[in-house]
C-alpha positions as CSV (number, residue, x, y, z in Angstrom):
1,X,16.9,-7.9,35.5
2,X,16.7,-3.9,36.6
3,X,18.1,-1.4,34.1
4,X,20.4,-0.5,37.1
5,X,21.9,-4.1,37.7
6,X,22.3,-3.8,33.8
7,X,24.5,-0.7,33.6
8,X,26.4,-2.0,36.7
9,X,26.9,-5.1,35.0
10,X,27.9,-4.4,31.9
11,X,29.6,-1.1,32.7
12,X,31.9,-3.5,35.3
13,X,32.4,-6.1,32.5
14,X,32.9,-3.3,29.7
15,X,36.1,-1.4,32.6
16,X,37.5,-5.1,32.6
17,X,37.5,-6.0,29.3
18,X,39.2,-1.9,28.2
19,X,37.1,1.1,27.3
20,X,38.3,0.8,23.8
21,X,38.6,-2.1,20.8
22,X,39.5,-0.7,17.4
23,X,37.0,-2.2,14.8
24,X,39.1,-3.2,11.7
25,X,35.9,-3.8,10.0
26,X,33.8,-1.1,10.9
27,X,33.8,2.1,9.3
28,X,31.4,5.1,10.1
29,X,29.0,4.7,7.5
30,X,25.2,4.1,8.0
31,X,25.9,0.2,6.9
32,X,28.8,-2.5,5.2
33,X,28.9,-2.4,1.7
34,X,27.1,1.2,1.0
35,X,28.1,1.9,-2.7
36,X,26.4,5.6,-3.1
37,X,23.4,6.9,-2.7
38,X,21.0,8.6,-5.6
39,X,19.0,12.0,-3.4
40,X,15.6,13.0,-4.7
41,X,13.5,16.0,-3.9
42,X,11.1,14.1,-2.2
43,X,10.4,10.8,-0.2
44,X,11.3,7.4,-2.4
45,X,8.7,5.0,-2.0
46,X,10.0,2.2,-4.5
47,X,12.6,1.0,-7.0
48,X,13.0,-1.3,-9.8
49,X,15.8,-2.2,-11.1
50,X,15.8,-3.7,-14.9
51,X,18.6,-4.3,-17.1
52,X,21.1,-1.8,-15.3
53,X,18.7,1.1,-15.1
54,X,16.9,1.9,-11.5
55,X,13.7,3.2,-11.6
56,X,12.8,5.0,-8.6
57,X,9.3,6.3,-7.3
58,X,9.1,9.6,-5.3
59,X,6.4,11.5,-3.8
60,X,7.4,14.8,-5.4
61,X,9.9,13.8,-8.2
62,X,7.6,11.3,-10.3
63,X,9.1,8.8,-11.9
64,X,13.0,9.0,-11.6
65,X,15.0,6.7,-13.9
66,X,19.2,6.3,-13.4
67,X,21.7,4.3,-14.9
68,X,23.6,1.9,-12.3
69,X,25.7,0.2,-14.5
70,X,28.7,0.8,-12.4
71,X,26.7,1.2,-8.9
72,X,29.3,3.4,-7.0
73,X,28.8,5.9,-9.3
74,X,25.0,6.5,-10.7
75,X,24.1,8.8,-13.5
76,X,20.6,10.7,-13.4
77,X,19.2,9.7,-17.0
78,X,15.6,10.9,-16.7
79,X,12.1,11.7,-15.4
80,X,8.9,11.7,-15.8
81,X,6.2,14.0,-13.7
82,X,3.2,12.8,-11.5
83,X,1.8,13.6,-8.0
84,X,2.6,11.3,-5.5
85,X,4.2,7.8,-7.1
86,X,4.1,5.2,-4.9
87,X,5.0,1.8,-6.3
88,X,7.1,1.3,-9.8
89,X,7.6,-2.1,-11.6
90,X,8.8,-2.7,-15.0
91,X,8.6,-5.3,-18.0
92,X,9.9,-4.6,-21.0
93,X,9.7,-1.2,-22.1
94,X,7.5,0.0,-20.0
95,X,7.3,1.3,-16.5
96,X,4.3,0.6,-14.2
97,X,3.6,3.7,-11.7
98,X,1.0,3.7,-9.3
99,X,-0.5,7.5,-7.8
100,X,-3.0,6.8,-5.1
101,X,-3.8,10.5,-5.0
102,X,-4.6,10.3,-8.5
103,X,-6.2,6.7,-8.5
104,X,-4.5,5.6,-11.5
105,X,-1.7,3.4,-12.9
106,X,0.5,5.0,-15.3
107,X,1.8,3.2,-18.4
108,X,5.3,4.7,-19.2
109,X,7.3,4.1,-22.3
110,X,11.0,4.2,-21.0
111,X,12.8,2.8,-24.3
112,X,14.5,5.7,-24.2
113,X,14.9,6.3,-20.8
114,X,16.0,9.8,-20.9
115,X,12.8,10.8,-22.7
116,X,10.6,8.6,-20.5
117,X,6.6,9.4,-22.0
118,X,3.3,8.5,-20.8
119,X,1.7,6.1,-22.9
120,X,-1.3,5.1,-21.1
121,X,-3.1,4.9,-17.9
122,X,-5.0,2.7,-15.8
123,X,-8.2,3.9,-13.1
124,X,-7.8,1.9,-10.4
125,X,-9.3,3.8,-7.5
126,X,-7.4,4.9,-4.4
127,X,-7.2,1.8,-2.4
128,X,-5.0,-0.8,-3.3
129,X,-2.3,-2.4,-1.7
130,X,-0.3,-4.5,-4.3
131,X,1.0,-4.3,-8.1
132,X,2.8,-6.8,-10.3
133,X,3.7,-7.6,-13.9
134,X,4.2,-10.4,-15.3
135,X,4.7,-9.6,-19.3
136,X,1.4,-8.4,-21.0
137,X,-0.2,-9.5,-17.3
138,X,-0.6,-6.8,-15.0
139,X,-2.4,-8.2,-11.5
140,X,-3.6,-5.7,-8.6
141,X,-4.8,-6.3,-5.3
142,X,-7.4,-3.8,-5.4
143,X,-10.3,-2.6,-2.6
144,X,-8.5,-5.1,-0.1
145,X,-11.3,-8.0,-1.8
146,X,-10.6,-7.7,-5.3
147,X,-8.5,-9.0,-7.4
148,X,-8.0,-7.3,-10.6
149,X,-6.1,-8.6,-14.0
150,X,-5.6,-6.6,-16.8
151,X,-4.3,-7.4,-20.5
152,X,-2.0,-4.4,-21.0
153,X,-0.5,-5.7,-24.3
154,X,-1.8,-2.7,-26.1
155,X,-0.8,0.4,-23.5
156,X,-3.8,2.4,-25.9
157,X,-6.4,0.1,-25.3
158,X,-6.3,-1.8,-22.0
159,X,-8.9,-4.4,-20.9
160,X,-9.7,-6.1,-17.7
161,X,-9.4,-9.4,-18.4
162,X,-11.0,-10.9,-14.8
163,X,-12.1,-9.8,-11.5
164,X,-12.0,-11.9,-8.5
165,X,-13.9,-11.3,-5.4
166,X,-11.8,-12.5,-2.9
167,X,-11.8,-12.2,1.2
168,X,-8.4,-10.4,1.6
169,X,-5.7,-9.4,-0.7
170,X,-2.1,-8.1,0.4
171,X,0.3,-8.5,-2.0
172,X,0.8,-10.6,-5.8
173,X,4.0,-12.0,-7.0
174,X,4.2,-13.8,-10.9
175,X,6.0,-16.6,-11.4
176,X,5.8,-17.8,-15.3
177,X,1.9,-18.2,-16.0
178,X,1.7,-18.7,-12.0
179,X,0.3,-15.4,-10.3
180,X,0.8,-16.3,-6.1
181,X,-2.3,-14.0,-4.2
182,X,-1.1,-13.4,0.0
183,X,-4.7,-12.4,1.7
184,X,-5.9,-14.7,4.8
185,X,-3.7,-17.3,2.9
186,X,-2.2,-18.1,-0.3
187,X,-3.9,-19.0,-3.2
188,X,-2.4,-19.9,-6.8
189,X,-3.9,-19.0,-10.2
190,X,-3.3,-20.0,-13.9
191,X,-3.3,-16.9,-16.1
192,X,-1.5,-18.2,-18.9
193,X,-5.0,-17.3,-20.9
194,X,-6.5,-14.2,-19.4
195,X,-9.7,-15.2,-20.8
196,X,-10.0,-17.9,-18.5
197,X,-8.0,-16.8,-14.9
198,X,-8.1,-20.2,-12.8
199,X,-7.3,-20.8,-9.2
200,X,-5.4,-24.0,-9.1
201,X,-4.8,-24.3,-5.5
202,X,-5.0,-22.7,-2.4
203,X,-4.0,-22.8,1.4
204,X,-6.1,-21.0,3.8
205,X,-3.1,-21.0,6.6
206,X,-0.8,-18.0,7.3
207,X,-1.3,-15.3,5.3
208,X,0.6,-11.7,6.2
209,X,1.1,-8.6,4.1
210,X,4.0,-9.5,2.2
211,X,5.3,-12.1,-0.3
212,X,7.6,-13.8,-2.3
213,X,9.1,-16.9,-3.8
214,X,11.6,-18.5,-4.2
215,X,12.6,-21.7,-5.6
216,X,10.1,-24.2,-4.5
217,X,9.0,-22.0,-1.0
218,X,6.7,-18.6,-0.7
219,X,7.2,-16.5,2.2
220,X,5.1,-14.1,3.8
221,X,6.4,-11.8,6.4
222,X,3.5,-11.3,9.0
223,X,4.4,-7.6,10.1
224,X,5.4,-8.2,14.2
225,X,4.4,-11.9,13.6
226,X,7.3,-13.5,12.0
227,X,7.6,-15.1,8.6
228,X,5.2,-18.0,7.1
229,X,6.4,-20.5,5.2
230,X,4.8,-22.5,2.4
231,X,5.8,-25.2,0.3
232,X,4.8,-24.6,-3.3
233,X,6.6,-27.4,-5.1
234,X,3.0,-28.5,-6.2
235,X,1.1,-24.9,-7.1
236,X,-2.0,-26.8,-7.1
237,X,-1.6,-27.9,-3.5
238,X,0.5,-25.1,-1.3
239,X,1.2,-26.5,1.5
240,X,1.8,-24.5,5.1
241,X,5.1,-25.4,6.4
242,X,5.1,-23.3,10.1
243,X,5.9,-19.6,10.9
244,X,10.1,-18.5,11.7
245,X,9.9,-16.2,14.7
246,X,13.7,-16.2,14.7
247,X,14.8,-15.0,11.5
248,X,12.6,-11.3,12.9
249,X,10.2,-9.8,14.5
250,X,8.3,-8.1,11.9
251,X,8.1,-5.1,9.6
252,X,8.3,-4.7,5.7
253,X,9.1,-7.8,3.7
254,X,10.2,-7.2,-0.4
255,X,13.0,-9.3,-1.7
256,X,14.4,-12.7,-2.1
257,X,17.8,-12.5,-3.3
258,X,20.1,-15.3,-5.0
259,X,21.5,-18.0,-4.0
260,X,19.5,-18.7,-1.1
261,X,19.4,-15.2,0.8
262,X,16.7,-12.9,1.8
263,X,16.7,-9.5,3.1
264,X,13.8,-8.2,5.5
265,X,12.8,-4.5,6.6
266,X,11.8,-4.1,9.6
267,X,12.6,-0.1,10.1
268,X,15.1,0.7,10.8
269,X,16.7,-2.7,10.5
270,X,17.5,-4.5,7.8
271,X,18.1,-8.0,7.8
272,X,19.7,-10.7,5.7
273,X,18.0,-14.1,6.1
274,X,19.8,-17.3,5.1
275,X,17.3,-19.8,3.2
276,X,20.5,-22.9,2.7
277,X,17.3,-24.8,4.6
278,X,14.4,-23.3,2.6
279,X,12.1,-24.8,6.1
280,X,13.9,-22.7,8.6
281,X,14.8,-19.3,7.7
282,X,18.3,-18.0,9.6
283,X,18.9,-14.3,10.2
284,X,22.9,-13.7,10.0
285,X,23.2,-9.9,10.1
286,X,21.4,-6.9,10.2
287,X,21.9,-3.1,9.6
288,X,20.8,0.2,10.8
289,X,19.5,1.7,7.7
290,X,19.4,5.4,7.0
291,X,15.5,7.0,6.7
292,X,12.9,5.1,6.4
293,X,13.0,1.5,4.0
294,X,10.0,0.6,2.8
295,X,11.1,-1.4,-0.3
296,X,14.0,-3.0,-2.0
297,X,15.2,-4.7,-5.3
298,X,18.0,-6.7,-5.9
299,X,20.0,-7.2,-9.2
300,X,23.8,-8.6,-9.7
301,X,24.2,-9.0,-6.0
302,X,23.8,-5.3,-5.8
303,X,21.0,-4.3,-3.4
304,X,18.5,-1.3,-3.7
305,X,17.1,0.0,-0.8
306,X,14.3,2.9,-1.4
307,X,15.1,4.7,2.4
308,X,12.0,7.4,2.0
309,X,13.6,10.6,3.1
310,X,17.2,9.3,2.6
311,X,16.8,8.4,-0.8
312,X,17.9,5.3,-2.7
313,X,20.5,3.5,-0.7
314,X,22.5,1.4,-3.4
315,X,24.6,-1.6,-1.5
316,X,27.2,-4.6,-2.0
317,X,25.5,-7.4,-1.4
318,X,28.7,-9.2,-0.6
319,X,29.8,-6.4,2.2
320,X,26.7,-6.7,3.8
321,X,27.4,-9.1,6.9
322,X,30.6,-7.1,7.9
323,X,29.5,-4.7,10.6
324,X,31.1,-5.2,13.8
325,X,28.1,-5.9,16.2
326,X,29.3,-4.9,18.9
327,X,30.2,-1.1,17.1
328,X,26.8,0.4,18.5
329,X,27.4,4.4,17.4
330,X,29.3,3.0,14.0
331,X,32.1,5.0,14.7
332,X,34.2,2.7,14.0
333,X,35.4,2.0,17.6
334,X,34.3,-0.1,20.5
335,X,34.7,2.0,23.4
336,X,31.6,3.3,26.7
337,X,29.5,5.0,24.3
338,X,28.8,1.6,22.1
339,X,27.8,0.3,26.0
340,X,25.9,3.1,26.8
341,X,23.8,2.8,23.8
342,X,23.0,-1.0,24.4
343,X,21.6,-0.1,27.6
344,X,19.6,2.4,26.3
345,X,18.1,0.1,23.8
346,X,18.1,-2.7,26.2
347,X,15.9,-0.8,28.9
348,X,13.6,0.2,26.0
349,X,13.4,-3.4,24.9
350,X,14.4,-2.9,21.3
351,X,15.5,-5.2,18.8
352,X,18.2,-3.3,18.6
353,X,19.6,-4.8,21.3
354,X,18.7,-8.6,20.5
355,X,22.0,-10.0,20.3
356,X,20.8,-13.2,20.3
357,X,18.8,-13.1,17.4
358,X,15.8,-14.7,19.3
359,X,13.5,-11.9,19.3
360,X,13.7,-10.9,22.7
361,X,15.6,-8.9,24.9
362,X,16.9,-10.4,28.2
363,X,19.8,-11.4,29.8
364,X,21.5,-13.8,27.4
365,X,22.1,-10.4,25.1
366,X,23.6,-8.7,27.8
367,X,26.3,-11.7,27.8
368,X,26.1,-12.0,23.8
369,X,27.2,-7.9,23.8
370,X,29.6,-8.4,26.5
371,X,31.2,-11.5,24.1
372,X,30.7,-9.3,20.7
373,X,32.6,-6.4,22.6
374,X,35.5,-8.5,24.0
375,X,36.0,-10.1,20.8
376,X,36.2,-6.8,18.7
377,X,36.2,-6.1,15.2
378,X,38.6,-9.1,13.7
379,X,38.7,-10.9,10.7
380,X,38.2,-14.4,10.9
């Protein structure tokens, strides 16, 4: 259909249906449920959040650790220096954080988090794509064929315990004694002794750059290829369910939440993914996000989302689905501009403008708008 029939269209349909609905739900806010938001000096690239303390990685700020007991109202704690920090994960008393300028993994005692102190290091080299912790396990996807476990009981004296040439890793996620490796496929390994790391099964379907489990499935999200799906009930015999091209398109995949939801970044959307049937992933809302998210942790049904240059983006889970679709600008009103802005987004074929939800833009969204905007803002 030509962009012109389009605005004809819907601009007739949006003069017959009033040029403005008040949105009881929507407020003018980057997204439903936004609790606060912690600013850095620089870009956040990660966050982990342990024990009601958010530990935040930025490129100029280091290591920045902050106290979300009560999340509408964070409280700086402490930090600790380095160039660059990219990833952060946690276990225990100490904080995991990688510096790809530097090439190293830095072991940080955060006990006492406002006097966070480096307590040992790791040389790692400057390409790697994946780190994980799992206890005294640390596992890194290193070189983009290696696969690298290291005993880090003793922060002083740290030991590679096995190293795994492999054809492709992407990403490692611990479950238990279970480490799950994402490359060209999945593969499962034993490390409950690290002197003897065994691969227990593998599939060599699917694959992607991101993973996670839950429950009995792993999921990997396929950047603009959709999400795989694997059955993992047995570990020693993953098994390749199919790929979900409706749940989204693409983009940046990091986080299973409870009770069967997942959220998926696919910039600058965010989506939350309903897993009731583990098989057949269902997206039921999405959000603009502010900056640039490019990972996210989840505790207490509070979400974390590290937004680059917006900072850490702290959310209610439980607001999250409350956006008013049809509210395109967010200004809390449906009026022209909300129609103007679907056209422009529908002419450049963006997922913005999927109302659908089947990953495509085409006609059937330009009646989906037309029935979001009629129906306005109400609670049901």
């Amino acid at each position: 259909m030509s962009s012109i029939l389009v605005r004809s269209f819907v601009g007739a349909a949006t003069m017959a249906l009033g040029l403005a609905v008040t949105c009881a739900k929507c407020e003018p806010i980057p997204y439903q449920g936004l609790l606060s938001q912690v600013d850095t000096s620089g870009s956040v690239n990660d966050v982990a959040v342990s024990s009601t303390v958010a530990y935040i990685a930025d490129s100029e700020d280091g290591l920045v650790i902050v106290d979300v007991q009560i999340p509408s109202a964070p409280v700086m704690l402490g930090q600790w220096h380095v160039d660059r920090a990219k990833n952060v994960v946690v276990a225990g008393d100490i904080a995991y954080v990688t510096s790809p300028t530097t090439g190293q993994i830095f072991l940080v005692d955060v006990s006492d988090p406002t006097n966070p102190a480096q307590v040992g290091s790791i040389d790692v080299g400057t390409e790697f794509s994946s780190v994980a912790v799992n206890g005294s396990t640390l596992a890194l996807s290193a070189a983009f064929t290696q696969l690298r476990v290291y005993d880090v009981r003793d922060p002083g004296a740290i030991e590679l315990a096995e190293q795994i040439e492999v054809g492709a890793t992407a990403d490692v996620e611990f479950v238990g004694n279970l480490m799950y490796v994402l490359g060209s496929g999945l593969a499962v390994y034993d490390v409950s002794d690290l002197a003897s790391v065994v691969e227990i099964g593998s599939s060599e379907q699917g694959g992607g750059d991101r993973l996670t489990i839950v429950g009995e499935h792993a999921y990997s999200l396929m950047q603009s290829s959709g999400i795989s799906i694997y059955d993992v009930s047995d570990p020693t015999q993953p098994a390749y369910v199919d790929v979900s091209y409706s749940a989204t398109a693409g983009g940046r995949f990091d986080l299973l939440g409870a009770d069967g939801t997942m959220f998926v970044m696919d910039n600058p959307l965010l989506y939350q993914i309903n897993l009731s049937d583990p098989s057949a992933p269902i997206r039921e809302c999405w959000q603009y996000v502010g900056g640039t998210p490019v990972n996210i942790d989840i505790d207490n049904q509070v979400l974390y989302v590290a937004s680059a240059e917006n900072g850490l983006q702290i959310i209610d889970v439980a607001g999250f689905c409350g956006r008013c679709e049809a509210d395109m600008t967010e200004d809390g009103e449906i009026n022209f501009f909300d129609v103007a802005r679907f056209i422009t987004q529908f002419n450049a074929s963006s997922l913005l403008a999927d109302f659908t939800g089947e990953n495509q833009v085409d006609f059937d969204d330009v009646t989906a708008f037309l029935d979001a905007y009629s129906s306005g803002c109400v609670d049901e």
